[in-house]
C-alpha positions in Angstrom: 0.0 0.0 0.0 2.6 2.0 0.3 4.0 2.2 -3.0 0.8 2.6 -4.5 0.1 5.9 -2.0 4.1 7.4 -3.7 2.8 6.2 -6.9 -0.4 8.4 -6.3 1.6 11.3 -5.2 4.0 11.5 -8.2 3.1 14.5 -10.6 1.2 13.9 -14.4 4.4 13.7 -16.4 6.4 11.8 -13.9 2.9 9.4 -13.8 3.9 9.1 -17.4 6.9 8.1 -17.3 6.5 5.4 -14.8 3.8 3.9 -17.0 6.3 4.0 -20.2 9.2 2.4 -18.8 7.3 -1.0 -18.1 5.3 -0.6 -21.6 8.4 0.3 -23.7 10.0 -3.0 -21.9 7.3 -5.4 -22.3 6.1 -4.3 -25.6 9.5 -4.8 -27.5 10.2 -8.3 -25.8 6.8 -9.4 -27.3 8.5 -8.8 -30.7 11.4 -10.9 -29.9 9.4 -13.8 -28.7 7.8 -13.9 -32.3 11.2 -13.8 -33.6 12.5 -16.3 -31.4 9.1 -18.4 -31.9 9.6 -17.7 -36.1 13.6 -19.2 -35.7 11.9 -22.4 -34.9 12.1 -22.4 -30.9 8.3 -22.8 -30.2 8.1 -23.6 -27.1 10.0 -20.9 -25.8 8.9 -18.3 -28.3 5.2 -19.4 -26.8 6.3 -19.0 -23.3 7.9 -15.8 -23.6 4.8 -14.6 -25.8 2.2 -15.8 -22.4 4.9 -14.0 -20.1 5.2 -10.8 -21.6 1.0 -10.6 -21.9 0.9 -11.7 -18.3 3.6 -8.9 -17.1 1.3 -6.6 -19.3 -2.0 -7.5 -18.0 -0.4 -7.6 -14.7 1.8 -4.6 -13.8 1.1 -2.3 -16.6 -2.5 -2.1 -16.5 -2.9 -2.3 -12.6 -0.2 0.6 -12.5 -2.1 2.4 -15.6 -5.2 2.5 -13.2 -3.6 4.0 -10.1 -2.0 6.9 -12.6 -4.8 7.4 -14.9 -6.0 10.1 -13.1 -2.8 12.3 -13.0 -2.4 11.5 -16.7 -5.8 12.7 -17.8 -4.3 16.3 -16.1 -2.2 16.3 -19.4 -4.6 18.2 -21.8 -2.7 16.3 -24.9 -3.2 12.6 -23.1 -6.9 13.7 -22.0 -7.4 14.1 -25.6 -6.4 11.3 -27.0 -8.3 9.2 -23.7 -11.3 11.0 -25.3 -11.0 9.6 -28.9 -9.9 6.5 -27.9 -12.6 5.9 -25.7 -15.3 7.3 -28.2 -13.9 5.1 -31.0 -13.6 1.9 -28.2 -17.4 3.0 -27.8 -18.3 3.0 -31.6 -17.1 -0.2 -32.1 -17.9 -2.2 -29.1 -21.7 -1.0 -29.9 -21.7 -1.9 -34.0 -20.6 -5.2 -32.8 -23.7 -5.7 -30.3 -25.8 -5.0 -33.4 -24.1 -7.2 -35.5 -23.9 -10.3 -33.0 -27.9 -9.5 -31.8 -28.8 -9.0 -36.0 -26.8 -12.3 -36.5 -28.6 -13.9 -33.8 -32.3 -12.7 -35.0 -31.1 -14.0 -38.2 -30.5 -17.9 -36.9 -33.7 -17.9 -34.5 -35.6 -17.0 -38.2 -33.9 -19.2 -39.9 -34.9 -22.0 -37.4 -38.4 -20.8 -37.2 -38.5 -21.0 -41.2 -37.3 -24.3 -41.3 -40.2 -25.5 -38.5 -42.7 -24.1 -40.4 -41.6 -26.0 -43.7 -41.0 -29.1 -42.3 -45.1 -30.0 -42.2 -45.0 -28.8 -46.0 -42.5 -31.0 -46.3 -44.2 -34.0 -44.8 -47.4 -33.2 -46.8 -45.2 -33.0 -50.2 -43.1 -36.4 -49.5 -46.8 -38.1 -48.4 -48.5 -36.6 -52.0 -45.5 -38.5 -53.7 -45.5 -41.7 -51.8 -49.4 -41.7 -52.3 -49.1 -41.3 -55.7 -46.4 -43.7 -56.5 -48.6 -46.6 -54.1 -51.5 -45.5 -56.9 -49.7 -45.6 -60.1 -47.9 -49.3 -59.8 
């Protein structure tokens, strides 16, 4: 506790900077574990992959939530939060209408093909009856 209350204390552009230094660690070591992973060393390409997401889930985006508040003091960051978070909002809702349109489009689907299967059966007993007649 309390690191997080010096962490809370620390000014908007020193908040910054402790959030980069883990980020611009983390993010570049995910490169190298595709490389690694592309010279043929799988597993440990694959293990250095789950490692740096787990450090980034982890420390970066606990530590982005303790400074997020000194950072959206920066009128430049505060911004770009804004966009971000507008565009994150745009997207996140066309994708509930396209997942709730896809799935009004199966339920109909299923409800068409109920309704035709007693057609169906009416159709396949007109030919059987009809064939029994003929011979």
């Amino acid at each position: 506790m309390r690191l997080r209350r010096y962490i809370e204390k620390l000014g908007p552009y020193q908040s910054l900077t402790l959030l980069a230094v883990p980020t611009a660690t983390v993010e570049p070591l995910k490169l190298i574990a595709v490389a690694i992973a592309g010279a043929g060393h799988w597993i440990t390409g694959a293990a250095m992959i789950v490692a740096c997401y787990t450090l980034s889930l982890v420390l970066v985006e606990r530590l982005f939530i303790i400074v997020k508040p000194k950072l959206l003091m920066i009128p430049w960051f505060a911004s770009v939060w804004k966009g971000f978070v507008f565009i994150r909002t745009k997207v996140l809702t066309w994708f509930k209408h396209l997942v709730r349109d896809s799935n009004r489009r199966n339920r109909n689907l299923v409800a068409d093909k109920r309704s035709l299967r007693p057609h169906r059966m009416a159709v396949d007993a007109a030919v059987v009856n009809s064939r029994t007649q003929s011979h």
